[in-house]
N, C-alpha and C positions, 0 to 999 in steps of 0.2 A: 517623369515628375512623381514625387512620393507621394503627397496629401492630393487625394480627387476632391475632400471636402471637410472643413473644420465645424466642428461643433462649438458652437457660439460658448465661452468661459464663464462659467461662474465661479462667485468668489473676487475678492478683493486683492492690491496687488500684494505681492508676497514681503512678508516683515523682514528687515534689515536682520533683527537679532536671533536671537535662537528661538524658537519656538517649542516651547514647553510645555508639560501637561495641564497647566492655570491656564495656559491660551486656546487649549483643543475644545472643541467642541464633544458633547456627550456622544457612543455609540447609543443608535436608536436602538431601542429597547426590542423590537421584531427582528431587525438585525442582527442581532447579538444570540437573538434563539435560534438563526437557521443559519447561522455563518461558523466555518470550521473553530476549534479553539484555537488551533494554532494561531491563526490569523487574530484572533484578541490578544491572545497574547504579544505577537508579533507588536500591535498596536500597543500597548500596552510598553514597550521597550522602546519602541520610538518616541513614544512620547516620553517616559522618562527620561530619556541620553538626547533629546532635539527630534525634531519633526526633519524630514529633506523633501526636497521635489522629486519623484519620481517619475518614470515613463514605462510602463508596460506593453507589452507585443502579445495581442491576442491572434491564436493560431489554433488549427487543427493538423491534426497526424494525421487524418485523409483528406481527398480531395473531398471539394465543398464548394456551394455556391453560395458566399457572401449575404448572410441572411437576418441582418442583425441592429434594426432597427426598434424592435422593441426590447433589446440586450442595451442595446443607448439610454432609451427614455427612461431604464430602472437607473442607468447608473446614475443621469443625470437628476432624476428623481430622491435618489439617495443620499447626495453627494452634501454634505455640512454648507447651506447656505452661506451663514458665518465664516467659513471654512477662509483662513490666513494665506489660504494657497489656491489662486484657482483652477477651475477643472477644464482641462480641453482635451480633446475624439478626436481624430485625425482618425478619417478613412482614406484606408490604402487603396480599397477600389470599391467602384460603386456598390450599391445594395442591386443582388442580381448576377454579379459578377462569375464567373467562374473561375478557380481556383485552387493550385496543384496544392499536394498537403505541406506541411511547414509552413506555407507565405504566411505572414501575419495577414490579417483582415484588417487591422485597425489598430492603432496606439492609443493609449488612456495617460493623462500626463496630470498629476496632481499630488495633494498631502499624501505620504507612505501612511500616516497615521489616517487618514479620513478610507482611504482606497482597500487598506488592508482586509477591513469586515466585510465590505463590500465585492471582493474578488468571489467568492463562493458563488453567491446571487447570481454574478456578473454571467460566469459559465456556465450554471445550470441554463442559463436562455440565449445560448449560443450556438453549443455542440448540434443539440438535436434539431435546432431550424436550419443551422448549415445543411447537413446529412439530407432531411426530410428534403430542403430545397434540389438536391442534385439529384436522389433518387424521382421526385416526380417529375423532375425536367427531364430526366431520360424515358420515363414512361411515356410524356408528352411526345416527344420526340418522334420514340418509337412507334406508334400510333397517330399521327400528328391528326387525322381527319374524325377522330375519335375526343369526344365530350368526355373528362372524366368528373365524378365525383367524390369530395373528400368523404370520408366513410370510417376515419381510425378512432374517433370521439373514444368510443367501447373498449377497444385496446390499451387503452391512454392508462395514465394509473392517476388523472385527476384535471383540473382544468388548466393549470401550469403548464405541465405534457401533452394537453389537446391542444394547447393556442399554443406552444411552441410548435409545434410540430404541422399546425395547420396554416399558420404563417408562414412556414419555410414552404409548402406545396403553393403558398398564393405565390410567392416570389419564384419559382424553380417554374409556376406556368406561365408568368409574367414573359420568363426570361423565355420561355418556349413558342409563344405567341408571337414575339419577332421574328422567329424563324420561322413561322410558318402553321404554328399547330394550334388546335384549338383550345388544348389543356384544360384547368380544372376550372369548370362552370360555378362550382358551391361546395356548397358540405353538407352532413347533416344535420348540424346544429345550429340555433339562433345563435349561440354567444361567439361562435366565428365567421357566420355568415360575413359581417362586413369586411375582414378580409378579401373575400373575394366580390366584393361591391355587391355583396345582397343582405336584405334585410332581414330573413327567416333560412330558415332550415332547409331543406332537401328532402322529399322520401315519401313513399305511399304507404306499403303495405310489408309486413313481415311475418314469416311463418307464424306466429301466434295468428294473425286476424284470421287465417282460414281455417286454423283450428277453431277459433271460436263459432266461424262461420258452419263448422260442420259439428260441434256440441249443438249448435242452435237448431239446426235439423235432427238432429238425436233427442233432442228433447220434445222437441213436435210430433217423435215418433214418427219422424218420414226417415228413407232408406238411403244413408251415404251413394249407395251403388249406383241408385237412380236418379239421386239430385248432387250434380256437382256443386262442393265446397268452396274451390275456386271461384268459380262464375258466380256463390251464392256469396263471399266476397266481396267481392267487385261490384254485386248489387249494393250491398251495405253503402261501401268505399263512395260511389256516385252519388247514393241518396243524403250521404252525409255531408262530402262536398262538393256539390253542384256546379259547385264556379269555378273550378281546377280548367285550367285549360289542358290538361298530359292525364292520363290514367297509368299508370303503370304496375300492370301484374303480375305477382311473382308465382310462376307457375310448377315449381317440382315439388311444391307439399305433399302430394298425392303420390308422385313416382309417375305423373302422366304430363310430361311436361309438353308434347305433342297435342293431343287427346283434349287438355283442358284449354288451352291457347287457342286453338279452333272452335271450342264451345263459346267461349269470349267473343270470340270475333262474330261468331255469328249473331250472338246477341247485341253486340255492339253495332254492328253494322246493319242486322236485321233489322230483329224487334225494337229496338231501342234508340236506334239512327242517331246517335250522337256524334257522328261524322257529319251528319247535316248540319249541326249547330256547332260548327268548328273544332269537337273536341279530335285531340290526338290521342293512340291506343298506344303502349308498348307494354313491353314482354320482357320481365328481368328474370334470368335463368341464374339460379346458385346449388345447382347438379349438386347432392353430397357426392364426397370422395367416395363415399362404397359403392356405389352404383352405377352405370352407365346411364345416358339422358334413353328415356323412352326409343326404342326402336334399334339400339344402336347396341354392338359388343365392340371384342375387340376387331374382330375382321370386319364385320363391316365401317369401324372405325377408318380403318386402313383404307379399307375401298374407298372410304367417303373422301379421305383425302390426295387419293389418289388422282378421283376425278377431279376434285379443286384445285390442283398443282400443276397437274396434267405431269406426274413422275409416276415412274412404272414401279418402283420399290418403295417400300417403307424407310429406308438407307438414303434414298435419294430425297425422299423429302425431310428427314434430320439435315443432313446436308444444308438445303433450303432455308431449314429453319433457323440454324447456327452460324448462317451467314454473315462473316463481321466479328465472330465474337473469338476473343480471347481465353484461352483456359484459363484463366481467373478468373472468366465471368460468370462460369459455369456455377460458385458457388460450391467448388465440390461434388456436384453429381453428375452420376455417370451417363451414359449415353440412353440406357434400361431406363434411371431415374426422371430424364429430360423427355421421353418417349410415353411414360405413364403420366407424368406431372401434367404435359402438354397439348400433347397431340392425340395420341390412339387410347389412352388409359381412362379410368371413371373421374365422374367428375366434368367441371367445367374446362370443357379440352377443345379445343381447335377443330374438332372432328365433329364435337357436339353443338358449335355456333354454327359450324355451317349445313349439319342437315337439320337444327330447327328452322333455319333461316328459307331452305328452303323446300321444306314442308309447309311452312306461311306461302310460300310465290306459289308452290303448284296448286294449290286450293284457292288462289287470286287473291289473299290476302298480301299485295306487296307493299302498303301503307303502313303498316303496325313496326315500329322501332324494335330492335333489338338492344336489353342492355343486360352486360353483364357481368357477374360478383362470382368471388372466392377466390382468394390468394395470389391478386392480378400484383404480382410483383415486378421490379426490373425486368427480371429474367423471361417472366410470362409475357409481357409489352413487348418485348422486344422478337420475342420468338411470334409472337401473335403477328406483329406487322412485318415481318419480313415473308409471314405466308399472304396477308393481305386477308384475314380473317373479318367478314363483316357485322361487325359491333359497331353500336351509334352511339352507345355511354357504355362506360366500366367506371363501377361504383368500388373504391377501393379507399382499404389503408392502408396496404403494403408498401409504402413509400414509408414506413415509418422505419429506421436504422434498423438492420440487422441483427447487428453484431454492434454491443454496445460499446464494447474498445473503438471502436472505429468513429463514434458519434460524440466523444469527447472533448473537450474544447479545454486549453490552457493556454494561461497568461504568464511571462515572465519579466520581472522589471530587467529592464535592460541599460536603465538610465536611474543615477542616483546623485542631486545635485545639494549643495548645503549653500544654502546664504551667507554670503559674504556682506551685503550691506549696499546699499547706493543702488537696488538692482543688481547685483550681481552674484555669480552662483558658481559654487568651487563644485566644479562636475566629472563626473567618474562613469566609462561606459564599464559593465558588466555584466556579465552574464555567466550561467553554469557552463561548464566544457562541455563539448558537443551542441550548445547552442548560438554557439560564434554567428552562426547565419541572418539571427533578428535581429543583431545590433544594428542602430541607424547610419545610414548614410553618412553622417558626417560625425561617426562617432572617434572618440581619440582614443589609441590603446593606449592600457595602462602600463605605467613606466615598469621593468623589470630588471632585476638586479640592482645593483649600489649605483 
C-alpha cells in the first residue's frame, strides 16, 4: 500500500476554468525573501499561462529515517488558505521509518503556482532531520544501554539547523528505543527540550566555571597547587543549585582527570554526604585531543585494553572493534587513524573510559556515573559498543550530517494535471530522465511518437 497516512486538504475544490493570475493568491512576503528565484519566477509563468495541480516526490540521495513532521506543519502552514487547489501530504511511510536513498518519503499534491515558493523552505527542514535521525539511531543502537545527550545546539549555524537537527535525534531515538536502546534522554537547550518530552535544558558545568573557580582562588591569593579548582567548582555548582538531584563534573580542566575525580568524591561522600540526601555524583570526561587522560600513554593505553578485551595484540583488538563494519563505514580512515581517533590515542579513547572507570572502583567509588563527550560520532558508537566500553551518557552532536551532499533533500513534480471542468483533470505523468523511479504507482506514460 503507498499512502501510510494523508494529511487532511486544505483549500477549496479545484475551479472548472483556468486558473489565472486575478484568481492566485499573493506570495507571502517572508516567503518570497528566502525562497530561490527561480521558483518565483516559475510561479510567476504558471500563473500567467494557467495554474495545474501538481504532485511532488520528496526524497533523499542517502539513506534516511523519515523525519518530517515538522517539514509538514511549515508547508501546511504556508500553503494559500484561499488557495483554488487544495493541499494533500501523502506519507509513504511512517515518521521514524527507515529508508534506502531515492524512496520518496512523502508526496505534496497541490497549486504548481501556490507550492513552487514554497519548495525551498520545504527542503531546507527535511534533508538534515532525515540524516540527523539515521545517524543518532545508529549511535543508539550501537550503544543501546547507554543515555545519550543532544549536545549540537553550538555547532548549528542558528535555531532552524538546531531544531532540525534535533528533532531528527528525537525521532532516530524514538525509533531506537523499540529495539531496545535507551537513546537520547534531552538536549541542551530549553527551546528543543520538548522534543524529547522535557521541559529545560540539559547540562552542569563547562570548562569556563572552573576557570572561574580557580581566578576566584587567584584572587584571594590562595595557591591553585593546593586548592583544587575542580572541587572549588563543584562547591560553587551545589551551593547554587541545591535541588539538582545529578551533580555532574567535568574533570580534565586541570590535565588531572584521575586526581580531581577522587578529590570530589571524597568530598562528596565525606565531608559533605550528599549521597545521604539522595544526590547522584557523575564524572563527564572531554580529554583534549593533545593529551592523554592522566596516567595513561600510548602503551599503557594498549595494556589497558588489552586487559579489558582479554586480546593479546593491539591488532586483535581493532579487529574486535571493527566488527560488522564495512569499508564505507570507516569514513576514509585508515586502520593508524581508527587506532588514535579510538582506542590507544589522546583524547577521549576507549582506553581512557576504562581506566578512569576503574580508578573510581579500586578506591570504592563504584556509585559515581561516567559520562562522556568529544566527537562520539557513528563511527566512535559503534566502535565503543562493540568493545563494551562502560559509559552511562555520551553527550554529543556528532550525529549532525557529515558530508553535507549527503543530507540533502529534493523534490520533483512528478504529476502535472490541468482542469478539464466538472471535476476533472487532463493529467500527465513526468519526470526528468533518470528519475523514472518516483513516478506514482498508477502513473500513465506519456504517448510517444505520432
Amino acid at each position: 500500500m503507498r499512502s501510510i497516512e494523508t494529511v487532511p486538504s486544505k483549500g477549496t475544490k479545484a475551479k472548472e476554468e483556468v486558473i489565472g493570475p486575478d484568481t492566485l493568491p499573493e506570495v507571502d512576503p517572508d516567503v518570497a525573501l528566502r525562497t530561490d528565484a527561480y521558483f518565483l519566477k516559475t510561479r510567476a509563468v504558471v500563473a500567467a499561462h494557467g495554474d495545474c495541480r501538481v504532485t511532488y516526490a520528496v526524497f533523499l540521495r542517502a539513506d534516511c529515517i523519515a523525519a518530517v513532521d515538522r517539514a509538514i506543519d511549515l508547508v501546511t502552514a504556508l500553503y494559500p488558505q484561499d488557495c483554488a487547489i487544495p493541499l494533500e501530504i501523502r506519507r509513504e511511510v511512517p515518521e521514524g521509518t527507515l529508508l534506502v536513498s531515492g524512496r520518496p518519503i512523502m508526496t505534496i499534491t497541490g497549486s504548481m503556482a501556490a507550492l513552487s515558493p514554497i519548495e525551498t523552505l520545504l527542503l531546507q527542514r527535511v534533508g538534515f532531520a532525515c540524516v540527523s535521525a539515521l545517524n543518532a539511531f545508529t549511535m543508539n543502537l550501537a550503544m543501546p544501554r547507554t543515555a545519550f545527550i543532544a549536545m549540537e545546539a553550538r555547532h548549528c549555524t542558528g535555531d532552524d539547523m538546531h531544531l532540525a537537527c534535533a528533532y531528527g535525534a528525537s525521532v532516530g531515538a524514538r525509533t531506537a528505543r523499540l529495539m531496545g536502546a535507551t537513546g537520547f534522554i534531552g538536549t541542551s537547550t530549553a527551546i528543543a527540550a520538548p522534543m524529547f518530552g522535557a521541559s529545560e535544558g540539559l547540562g552542569t558545568m563547562p570548562h569556563a566555571l572552573i576557570g572561574y573557580a580557580k581566578a576566584r582562588i587567584l584572587a584571594r591569593g590562595g595557591d591553585p597547587a593546593r586548592e583544587n579548582a575542580t572541587l572549588e567548582a563543584t562547591r560553587l555548582y551545589v551551593e547554587t543549585f541545591p535541588d539538582e538531584p545529578t551533580y555532574t563534573v567535568l574533570v580534565d580542566y586541570e590535565g588531572r582527570e584521575v586526581t580531581d575525580a577522587l578529590a570530589v568524591c571524597a568530598w562528596f561522600y565525606g565531608e559533605a554526604k550528599l549521597h545521604e540526601r539522595g544526590k547522584q555524583l557523575s564524572f563527564r570526561i572531554d580529554t583534549h585531543a593533545g593529551r592523554h587522560l592522566e596516567g595513561l600513554d600510548w602503551n599503557e593505553s594498549v595494556r589497558t585494553l588489552m586487559r579489558w578485551t582479554h586480546k593479546e595484540t593491539p591488532g586483535e583488538i581493532l579487529k574486535l572493534a571493527l566488527q560488522g563494519f564495512a569499508i564505507d563505514d570507516l569514513d576514509g580512515l585508515s586502520a593508524d587513524e581508527i587506532r588514535d581517533k579510538c582506542l590507544f590515542g589522546t583524547g577521549v579513547t576507549a582506553a581512557s573510559i576504562v581506566r578512569f572507570r576503574k580508578m573510581l572502583d579500586d578506591h570504592g567509588y563504584k556509585a559515581p556515573k561516567v559520562v562522556a563527550s568529544s566527537g562520539f560520532d557513528v563511527l566512535k558508537c559503534r566502535i565503543f559498543g562493540n568493545l563494551g566500553i562502560p559509559i552511562d551518557v555520551v553527550g554529543t552532536g556528532s550525529f549532525l550530517p557529515g558530508k553535507i551532499g549527503r543530507a540533502q533533500a529534493t523534490a520533483d513534480i512528478v504529476r502535472y494535471e490541468f482542469p478539464l471542468g466538472n471535476g476533472l483533470y487532463q493529467r500527465f505523468d513526468l519526470v526528468k530522465v533518470g528519475r523514472e523511479h518516483l513516478l506514482l504507482s498508477d502513473a500513465v506514460p506519456p504517448a510517444t511518437g505520432p
